[in-house]
N, C-alpha and C positions, 0 to 999 in steps of 0.2 A: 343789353345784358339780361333784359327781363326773358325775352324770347331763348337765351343760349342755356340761362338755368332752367328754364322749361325744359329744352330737350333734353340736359343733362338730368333733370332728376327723372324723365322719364324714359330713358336708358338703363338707370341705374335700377330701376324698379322691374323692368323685363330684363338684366342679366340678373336678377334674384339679388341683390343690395338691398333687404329688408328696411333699412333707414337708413336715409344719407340726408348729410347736410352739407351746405356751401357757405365757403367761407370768404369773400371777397374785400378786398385791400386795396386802396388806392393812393396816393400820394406825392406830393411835389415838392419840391424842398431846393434852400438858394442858400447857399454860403459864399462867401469872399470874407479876406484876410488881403491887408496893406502892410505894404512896409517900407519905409524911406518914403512917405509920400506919396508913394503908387501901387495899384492893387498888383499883390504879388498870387492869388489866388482865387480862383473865380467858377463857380460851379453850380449849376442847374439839370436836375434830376427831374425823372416825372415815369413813377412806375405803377401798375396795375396786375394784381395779379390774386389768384382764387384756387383754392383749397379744396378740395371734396375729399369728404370723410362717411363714410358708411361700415353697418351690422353686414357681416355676413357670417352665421353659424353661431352667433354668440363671440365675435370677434370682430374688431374695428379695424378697418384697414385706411391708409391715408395715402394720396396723390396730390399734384402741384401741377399748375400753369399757368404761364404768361399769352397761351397762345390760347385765341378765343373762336376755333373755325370749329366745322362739324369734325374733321380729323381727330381736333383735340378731345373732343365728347367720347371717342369708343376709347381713346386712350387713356381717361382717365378714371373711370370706370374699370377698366381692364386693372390697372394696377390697383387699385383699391380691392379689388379681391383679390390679387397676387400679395399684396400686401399683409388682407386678414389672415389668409392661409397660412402666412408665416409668425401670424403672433404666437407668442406664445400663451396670453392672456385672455383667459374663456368666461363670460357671465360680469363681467365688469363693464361691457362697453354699453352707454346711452347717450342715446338723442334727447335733448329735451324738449319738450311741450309746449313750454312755455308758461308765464305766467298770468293772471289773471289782468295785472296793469305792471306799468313800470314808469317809475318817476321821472318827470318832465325836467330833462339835465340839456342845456342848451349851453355848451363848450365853446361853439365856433363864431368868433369875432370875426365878420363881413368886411370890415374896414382894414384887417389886419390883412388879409388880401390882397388891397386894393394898393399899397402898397407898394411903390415901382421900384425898382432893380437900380435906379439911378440914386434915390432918395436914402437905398441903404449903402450903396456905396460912399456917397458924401456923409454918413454914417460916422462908419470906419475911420476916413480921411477926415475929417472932425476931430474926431476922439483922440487917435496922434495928435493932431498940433494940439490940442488942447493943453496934451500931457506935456510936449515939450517945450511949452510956452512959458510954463511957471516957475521952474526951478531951475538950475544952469546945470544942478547933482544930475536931474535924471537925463540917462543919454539914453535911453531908445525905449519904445515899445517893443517890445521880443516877441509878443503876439496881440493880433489886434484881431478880432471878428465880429463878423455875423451872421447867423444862421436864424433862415424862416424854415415854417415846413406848413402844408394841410394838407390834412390824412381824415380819410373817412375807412368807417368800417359797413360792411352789410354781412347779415346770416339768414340764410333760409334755409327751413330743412323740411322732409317730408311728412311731421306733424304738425306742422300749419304756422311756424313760425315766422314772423318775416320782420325784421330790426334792423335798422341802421343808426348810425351816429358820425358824429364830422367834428372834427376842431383842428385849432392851428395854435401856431406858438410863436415867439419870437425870441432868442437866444445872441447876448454880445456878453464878449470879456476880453480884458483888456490889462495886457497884462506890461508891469512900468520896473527898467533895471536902473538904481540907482549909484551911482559912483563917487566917492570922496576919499580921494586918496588913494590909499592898497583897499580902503575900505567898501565892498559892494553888496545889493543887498533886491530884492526883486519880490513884488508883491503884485495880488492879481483880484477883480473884482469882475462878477460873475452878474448880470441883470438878464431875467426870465420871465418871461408871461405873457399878456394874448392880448398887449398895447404895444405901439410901436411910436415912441417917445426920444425924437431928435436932441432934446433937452439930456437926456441919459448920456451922450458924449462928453457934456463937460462935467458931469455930475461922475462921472464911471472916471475919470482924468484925475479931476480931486481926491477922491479918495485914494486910488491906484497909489498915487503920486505920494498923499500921506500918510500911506501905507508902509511903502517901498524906504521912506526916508525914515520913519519911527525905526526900522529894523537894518540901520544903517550900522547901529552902535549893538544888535546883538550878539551876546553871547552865552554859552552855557551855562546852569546851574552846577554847583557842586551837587556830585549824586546824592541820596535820599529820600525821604520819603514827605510828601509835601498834599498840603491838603489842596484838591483842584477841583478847579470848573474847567468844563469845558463848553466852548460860545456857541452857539448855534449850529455854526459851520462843520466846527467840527464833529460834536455829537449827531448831526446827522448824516454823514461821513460814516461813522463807528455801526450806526443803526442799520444804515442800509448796507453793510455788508452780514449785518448780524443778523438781519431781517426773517434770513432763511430757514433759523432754529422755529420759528413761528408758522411751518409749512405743514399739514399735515403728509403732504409728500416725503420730505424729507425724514418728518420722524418715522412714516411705517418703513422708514429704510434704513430706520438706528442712527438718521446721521441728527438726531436732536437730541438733546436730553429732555426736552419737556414733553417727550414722549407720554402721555400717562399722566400727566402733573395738570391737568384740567380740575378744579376747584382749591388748591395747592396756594400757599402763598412761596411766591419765588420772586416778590420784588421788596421794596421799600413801600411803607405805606403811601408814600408821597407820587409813586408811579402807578400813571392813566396812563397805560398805549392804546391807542385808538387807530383801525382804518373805515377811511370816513371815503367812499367811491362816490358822495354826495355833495364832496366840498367842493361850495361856488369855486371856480377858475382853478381848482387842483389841476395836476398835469392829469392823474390817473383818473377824474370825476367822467363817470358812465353810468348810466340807469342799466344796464347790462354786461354780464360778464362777457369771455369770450367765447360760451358754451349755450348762451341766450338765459341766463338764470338774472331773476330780477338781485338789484343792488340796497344795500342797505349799511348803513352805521352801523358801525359794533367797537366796543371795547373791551380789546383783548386780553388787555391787561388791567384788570380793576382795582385802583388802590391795592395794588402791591399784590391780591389773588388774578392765579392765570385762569380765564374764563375761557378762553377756546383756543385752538388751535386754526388757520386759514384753511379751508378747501377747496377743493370742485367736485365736480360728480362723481367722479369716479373714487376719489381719497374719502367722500362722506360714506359711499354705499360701502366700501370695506368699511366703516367705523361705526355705522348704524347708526349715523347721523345726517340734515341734511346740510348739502351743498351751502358755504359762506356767502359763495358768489364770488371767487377771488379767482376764477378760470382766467386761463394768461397764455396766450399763442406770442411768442416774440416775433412772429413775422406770419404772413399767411401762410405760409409751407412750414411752420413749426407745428410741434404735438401741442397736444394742452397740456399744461404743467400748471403749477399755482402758483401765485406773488399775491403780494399786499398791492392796494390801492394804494391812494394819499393815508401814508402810516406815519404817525406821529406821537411825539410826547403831546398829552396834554400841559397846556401851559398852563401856570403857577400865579401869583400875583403880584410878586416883586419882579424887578429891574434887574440885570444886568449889575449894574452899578451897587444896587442893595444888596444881591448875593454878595458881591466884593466886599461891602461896607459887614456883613453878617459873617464873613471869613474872616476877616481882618488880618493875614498873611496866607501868602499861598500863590498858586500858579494858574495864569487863566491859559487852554489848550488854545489856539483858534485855527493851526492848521495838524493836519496827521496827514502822511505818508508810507507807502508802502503795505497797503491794506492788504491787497490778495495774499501778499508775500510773508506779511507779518500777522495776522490771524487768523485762527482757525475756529472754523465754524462748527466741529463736531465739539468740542470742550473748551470753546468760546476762549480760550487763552489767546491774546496776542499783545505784543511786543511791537512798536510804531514810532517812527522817527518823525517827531513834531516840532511844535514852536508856539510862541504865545511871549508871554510876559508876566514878568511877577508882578503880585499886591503885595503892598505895606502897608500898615494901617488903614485897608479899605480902600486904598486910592490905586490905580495904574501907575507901576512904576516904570520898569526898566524894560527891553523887548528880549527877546529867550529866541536861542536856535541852537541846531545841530544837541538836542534830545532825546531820549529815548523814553516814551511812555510806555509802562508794561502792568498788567492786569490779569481780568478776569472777566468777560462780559456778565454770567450770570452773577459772579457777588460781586459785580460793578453796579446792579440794578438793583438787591440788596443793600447796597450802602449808601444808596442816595438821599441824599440829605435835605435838599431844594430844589424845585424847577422853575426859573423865570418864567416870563412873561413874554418874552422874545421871541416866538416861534416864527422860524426860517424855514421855504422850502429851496435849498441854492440850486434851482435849475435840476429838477427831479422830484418825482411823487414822494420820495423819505425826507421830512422835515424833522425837527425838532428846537423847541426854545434851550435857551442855557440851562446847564445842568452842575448842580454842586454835589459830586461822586464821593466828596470823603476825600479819604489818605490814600495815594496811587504811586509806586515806585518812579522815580525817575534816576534815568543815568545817564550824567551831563560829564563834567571835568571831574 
């Protein structure tokens, strides 16, 4: 590879590509899903593939390939200036430099690798019997998985940059239908991160299982208006679709209202949002963006005033700010666009159970449904079909379904009241601990 970005940047440099950079992706990745017993689903992936982006005129042009020969060099190149030619966007585009150092983010678990294809199969096949072993109510796992992946990234560009970075992950859920009577009920538990822990099949079975039977007996609230939490799970659910209002992209396009609102208070004093691209074992933790800009901790939302909006290079030089370091390719033949790192609520210092015990009635959320459909991210309104269970006197009562929670994201952030101590990231860089939002409409029976 070393020798093909060789010739490719110095192609790009004699057809006149003032600055190009290369964007290079790798990755391998292993899923399988059982069912009855026997793997009904089995898949191994392993792809490689690099991005050239180059100034030509004051315009940025971009190209893709999977094909690494001399052929592909004048091809890709050629379209990268067929491409600038057609932006419409002039004095916007840069290469960056690079910075002075960048913080020593070491992601990739060596062991998680090592990992044989047999080991997670007996996984999966685990985790089934586990779950139908205990109850006689649960009749099947409806979905059982496992998904590995490691992905490294590299950029080089022609002002002397040269970064890479590697990590892997490990992804199971397992999800348990319970039956009693006419009565059914199916609940799902999700385990993530960069260990690969056989012991998680009967622990993922257990809960599944009294999950699945807790929510055997639910049913709707009468509609009203009721004071809620929502559990981890689902607050961070709500955030990572909301995520977007926090983009400087998005607002120089009208689609945010916190356009402008940089020193403003728009929350509750009680909310810290934070994206941390430095948090040990986050999914999104990288000492570099995907523009090569060094990483750092920021919070964006500080006690309840909004402090910044996300950027990249291009969103900060329109704003006469610099760059966050929140540059975001979702695949190597993607644009740059911007996203948050590991974004989150800062957590709080009570429990779960203390918020219950500090409400003493009310509604804990723990799953939402229907997000793209039911929320909209330009005036944050959405409308979501959930479930949870009510509190009585502080304690967990009864289990709640077929719900409708409806709001307001920004005077959802406004009326928070508490934030646990419980901060969840379920399988994605948007975490959040429990959250006590106040008084929120629900329409049940």
């Amino acid at each position: 590879m070393d020798e093909y970005i060789e010739k490719l940047m110095k192609a790009a440099a004699e057809k006149g590509i003032s600055e190009a950079e290369v964007y290079l992706a790798d990755s391998d990745s292993f899923r399988a899903m059982c069912q009855q017993g026997s793997i009904s689903n089995y898949t191994v992936n392993s792809t490689k593939g690099l991005s050239l982006r180059g100034i030509v005129n004051g315009r940025m042009g971009y190209a893709a390939t999977e094909a690494f020969d001399d052929e592909s060099v004048d091809q890709l190149v050629t379209a990268v200036i067929e491409s600038a030619e057609l932006s419409e966007e002039e004095g916007t585009a840069e290469i960056y430099p690079g910075d002075a150092d960048y913080p020593d983010v070491n992601n990739y678990k060596e062991e998680l690798d090592l990992v044989t294809p047999q080991e997670k199969l007996d996984y999966i096949l685990a985790a089934e019997k586990n779950l139908l072993s205990g109850d006689d109510r649960i009749k099947a796992a409806t979905y059982n998985m496992i998904s590995t992946a490691s992905a490294g990234v590299r950029i080089v560009n022609s002002r002397g940059l040269d970064l890479s970075t590697r990590d892997n992950y490990c992804v199971t859920f397992l999800n348990a239908l319970a039956k009693d009577g006419s009565k059914t009920a199916s609940a799902g538990v999700l385990k993530a991160g960069r260990t690969f822990d056989p012991e998680n099949a009967r622990l993922s079975a257990e809960e599944a299982r009294e999950k699945a039977l807790f929510m055997l007996d639910a049913e709707p609230v009468p509609t009203g208006e009721y004071r809620t939490i929502f559990d981890p799970y689902a607050m961070s659910d709500l955030l990572s679709v909301f995520s977007v209002i926090f983009s400087a992209e998005n607002a120089q396009q009208n689609m945010s209202l916190l356009k402008d609102k940089e020193g403003q208070v728009i929350a509750s004093d009680k909310v810290t949002l934070i994206d941390d691209p430095l948090l040990p074992g986050g999914f999104a933790t990288r000492g570099f963006d995907d523009e090569g800009v060094r990483t750092c901790t920021r919070e964006i939302v500080r006690d309840g005033v909004f402090v910044t909006l996300l950027h990249n290079l291009k969103t900060a030089r329109k704003a006469g700010v610099s760059s966050t370091g929140n540059a975001h390719k979702g695949s190597y033949s993607a644009p740059v666009r911007v996203a948050p790192s590991n974004f989150f609520f800062k957590p709080g210092e009570k429990s779960l159970e203390q918020l219950m015990e500090d409400m003493g009635s009310g509604l804990v959320i723990t799953e939402v449904s229907g997000l793209h459909a039911g929320a909209n991210t330009v005036s944050g309104d959405f409308s979501l079909i959930a479930e949870g269970y009510t509190v009585t006197d502080g304690k967990k009562d009864r289990p709640v379904d077929r719900i409708t929670v409806a709001g307001n994201f920004y005077r959802l952030l406004q009326a928070v009241r508490a934030v646990g101590n419980d901060l969840v990231f379920p399988g994605s860089s948007v975490g959040s601990p429990s959250v006590d939002v106040g008084e929120l409409r629900i329409a049940g029976k």
